[in-house]
N, C-alpha and C positions, 0 to 999 in steps of 0.2 A: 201737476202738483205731485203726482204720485203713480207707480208703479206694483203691484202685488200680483202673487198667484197664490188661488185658495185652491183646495183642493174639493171642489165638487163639479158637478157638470156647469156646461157652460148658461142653459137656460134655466138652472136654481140659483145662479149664482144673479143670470139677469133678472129676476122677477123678485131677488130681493133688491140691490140698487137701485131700479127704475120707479119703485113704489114707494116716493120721496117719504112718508107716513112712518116708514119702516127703517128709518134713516140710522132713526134713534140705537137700535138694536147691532148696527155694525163701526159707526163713525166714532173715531178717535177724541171724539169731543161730544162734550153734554150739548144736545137739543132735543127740543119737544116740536116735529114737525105734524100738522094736521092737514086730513084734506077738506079742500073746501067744495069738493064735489061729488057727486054719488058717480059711478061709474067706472069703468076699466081707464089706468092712465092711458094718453094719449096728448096728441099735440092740444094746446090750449088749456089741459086739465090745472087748477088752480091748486095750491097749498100757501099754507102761513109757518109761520116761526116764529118762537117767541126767544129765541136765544141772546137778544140787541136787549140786555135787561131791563125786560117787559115789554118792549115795544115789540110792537111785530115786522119783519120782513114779509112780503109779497113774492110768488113763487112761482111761476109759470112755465108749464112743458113748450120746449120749443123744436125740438128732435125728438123723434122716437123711432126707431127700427127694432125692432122685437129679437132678443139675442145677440145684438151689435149691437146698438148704442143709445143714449137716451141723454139730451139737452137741455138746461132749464134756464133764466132768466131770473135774475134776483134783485129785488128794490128792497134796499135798506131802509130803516126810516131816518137816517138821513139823507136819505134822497139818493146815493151811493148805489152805482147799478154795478151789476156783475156775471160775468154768462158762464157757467161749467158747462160741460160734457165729459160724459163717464159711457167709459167702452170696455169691453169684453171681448176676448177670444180663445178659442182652445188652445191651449197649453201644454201638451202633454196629457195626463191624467187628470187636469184640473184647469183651470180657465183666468187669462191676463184679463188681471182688472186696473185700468187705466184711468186717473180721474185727471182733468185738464180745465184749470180755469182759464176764463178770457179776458179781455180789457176793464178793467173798472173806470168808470167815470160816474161823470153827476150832472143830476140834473140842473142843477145853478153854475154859474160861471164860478170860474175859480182862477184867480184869488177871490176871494171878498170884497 
């Protein structure tokens, strides 16, 4: 999807991306992502969205390398799946930040 270099180190820049919660405070669009778990992210760790107006999307870590990269898995509520992954590396004085979505499909046949 996109391309950036920010200018801080490379693991402040990972530990804000990876901690979907935090989303709010960098992404070019309004959402309110929550988590749905206690604990440090990691593969399997759960979040919601309520940006699908009011409904909420389902959110699941599915990559995580600490400093390189972090993968998530997204259920729309309508049923509309979507997989990103967002990656990082030194840059220079600051760090490529890479955000890449995957295949969108659905869980029903389509057409209708």
């Amino acid at each position: 999807m996109g391309k950036i270099t920010v200018n801080a180190p490379v693991d402040k820049v990972f530990e804000a991306v990876s901690d979907l919660a935090r989303h709010a405070g960098w992404a070019a669009h309004s959402v309110d992502i929550s988590s749905e778990m206690d604990g440090p992210v990691a593969v399997g760790h759960k979040y919601s969205s309520n940006k699908s107006g009011g409904k909420r999307d389902w959110i699941t870590i599915t990559d995580f390398v600490p400093n390189e990269r972090v993968g998530f898995h997204v259920v729309m509520p309508n049923k509309w799946e979507l997989d990103w992954q967002i990656s990082v590396s030194p840059a220079g004085d600051g760090t490529s930040v890479e955000a890449r979505a995957g295949s969108l499909r659905s869980l029903r046949s389509w057409p209708p």
